[in-house]
C-alpha positions as CSV (number, residue, x, y, z in Angstrom):
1,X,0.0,0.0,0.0
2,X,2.4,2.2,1.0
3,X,4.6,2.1,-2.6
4,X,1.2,2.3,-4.2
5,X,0.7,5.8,-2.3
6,X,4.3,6.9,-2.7
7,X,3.9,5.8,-6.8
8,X,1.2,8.0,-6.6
9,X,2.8,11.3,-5.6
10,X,6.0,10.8,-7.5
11,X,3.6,10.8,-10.6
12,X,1.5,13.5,-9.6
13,X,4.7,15.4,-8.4
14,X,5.6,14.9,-12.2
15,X,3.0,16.1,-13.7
16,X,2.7,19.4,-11.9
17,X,6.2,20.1,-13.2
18,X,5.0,19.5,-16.9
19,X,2.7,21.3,-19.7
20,X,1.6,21.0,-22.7
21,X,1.2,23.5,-25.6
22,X,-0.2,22.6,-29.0
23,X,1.5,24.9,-31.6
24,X,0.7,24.9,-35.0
25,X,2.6,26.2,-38.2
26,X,2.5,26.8,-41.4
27,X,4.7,27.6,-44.3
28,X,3.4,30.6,-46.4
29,X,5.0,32.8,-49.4
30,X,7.3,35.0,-48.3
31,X,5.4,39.0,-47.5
32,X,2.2,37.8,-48.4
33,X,1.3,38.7,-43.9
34,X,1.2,34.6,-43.6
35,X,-1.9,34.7,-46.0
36,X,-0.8,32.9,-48.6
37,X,0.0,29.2,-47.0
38,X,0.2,25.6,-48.0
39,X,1.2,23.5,-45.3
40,X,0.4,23.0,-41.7
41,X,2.2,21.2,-39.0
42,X,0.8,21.0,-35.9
43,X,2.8,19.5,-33.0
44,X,2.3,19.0,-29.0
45,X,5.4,20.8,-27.2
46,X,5.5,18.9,-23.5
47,X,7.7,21.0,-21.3
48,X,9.0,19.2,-18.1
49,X,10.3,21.9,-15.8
50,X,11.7,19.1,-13.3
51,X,13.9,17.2,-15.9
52,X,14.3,20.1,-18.1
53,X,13.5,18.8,-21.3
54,X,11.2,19.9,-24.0
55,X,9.6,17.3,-26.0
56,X,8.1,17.9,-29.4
57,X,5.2,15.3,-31.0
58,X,4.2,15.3,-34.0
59,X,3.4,13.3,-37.6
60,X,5.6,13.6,-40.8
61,X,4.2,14.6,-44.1
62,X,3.7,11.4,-44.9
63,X,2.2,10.6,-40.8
64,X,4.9,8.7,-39.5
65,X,4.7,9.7,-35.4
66,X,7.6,11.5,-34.3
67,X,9.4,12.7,-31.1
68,X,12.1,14.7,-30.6
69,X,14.1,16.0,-27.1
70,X,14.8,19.6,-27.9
71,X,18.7,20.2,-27.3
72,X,18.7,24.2,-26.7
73,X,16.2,24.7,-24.9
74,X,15.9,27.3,-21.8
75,X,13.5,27.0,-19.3
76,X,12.5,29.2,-16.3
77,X,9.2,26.7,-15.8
78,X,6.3,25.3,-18.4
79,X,5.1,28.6,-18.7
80,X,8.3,30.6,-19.5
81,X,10.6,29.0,-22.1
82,X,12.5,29.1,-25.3
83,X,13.7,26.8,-28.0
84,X,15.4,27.0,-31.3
85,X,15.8,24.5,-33.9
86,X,17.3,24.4,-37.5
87,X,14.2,25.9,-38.6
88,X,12.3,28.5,-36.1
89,X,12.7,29.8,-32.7
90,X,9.8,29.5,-30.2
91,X,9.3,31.3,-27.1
92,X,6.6,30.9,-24.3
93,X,6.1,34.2,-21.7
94,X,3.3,33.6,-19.3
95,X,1.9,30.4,-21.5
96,X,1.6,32.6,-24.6
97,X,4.0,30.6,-27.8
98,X,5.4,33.3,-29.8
99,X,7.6,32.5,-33.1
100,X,11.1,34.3,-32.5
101,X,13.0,33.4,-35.6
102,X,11.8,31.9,-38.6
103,X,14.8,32.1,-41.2
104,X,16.3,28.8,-43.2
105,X,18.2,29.2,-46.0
106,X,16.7,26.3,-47.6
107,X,13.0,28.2,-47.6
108,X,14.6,31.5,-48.4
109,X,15.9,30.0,-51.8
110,X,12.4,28.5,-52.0
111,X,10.2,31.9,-51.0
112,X,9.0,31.0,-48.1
113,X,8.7,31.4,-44.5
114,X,7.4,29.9,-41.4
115,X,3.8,31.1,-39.6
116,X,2.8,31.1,-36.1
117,X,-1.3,30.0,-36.5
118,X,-3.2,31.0,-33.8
């Protein structure tokens, strides 16, 4: 009884520590205000203060399930963080996902650019 109780608190210790943000993107032509768009991704971002780690969730283009442990990450807790990746930079203040950088060479050359969709 008494692991059952202390398995108990470790998880809901765990899970007070951790939060979830659904973020959705979009590649659109490049000055076109994110109007002009062809693509969406939409991923699950779980941020575990206590280990911290970011994980990212999501389905290829073709819907192959992925994860991914973000590797420069900075977090202050679940609601105040950043991340950068190849691709973007995200940032949460106070729970609110903004997109901080959005430049690749490889979707420059192509005229395009990455969307925050809220």
């Amino acid at each position: 009884m008494k692991f059952i109780i202390k398995l108990i608190l470790i998880i809901s210790a765990s899970s007070l520590s951790a939060k979830t943000f659904d973020v959705h993107l979009t590649f659109c032509t490049v000055g076109s205000n994110c109007s002009q768009c062809f693509e969406q991704v939409s991923n699950i971002y779980d941020v575990n203060n206590t280990r911290k780690l970011v994980t990212v969730v999501g389905k290829t283009s073709d819907g192959n399930l992925t994860k991914e442990h973000l590797q420069r990450c900075n977090i202050t807790n679940e609601n105040n963080w950043s991340c950068e990746t190849n691709l973007i930079a995200l940032q949460a203040i106070k729970g609110q996902i903004s997109l901080v950088r959005n430049t690749n060479p490889s979707l420059k050359s192509k005229k395009q650019e990455i969307c925050l969709m809220k």
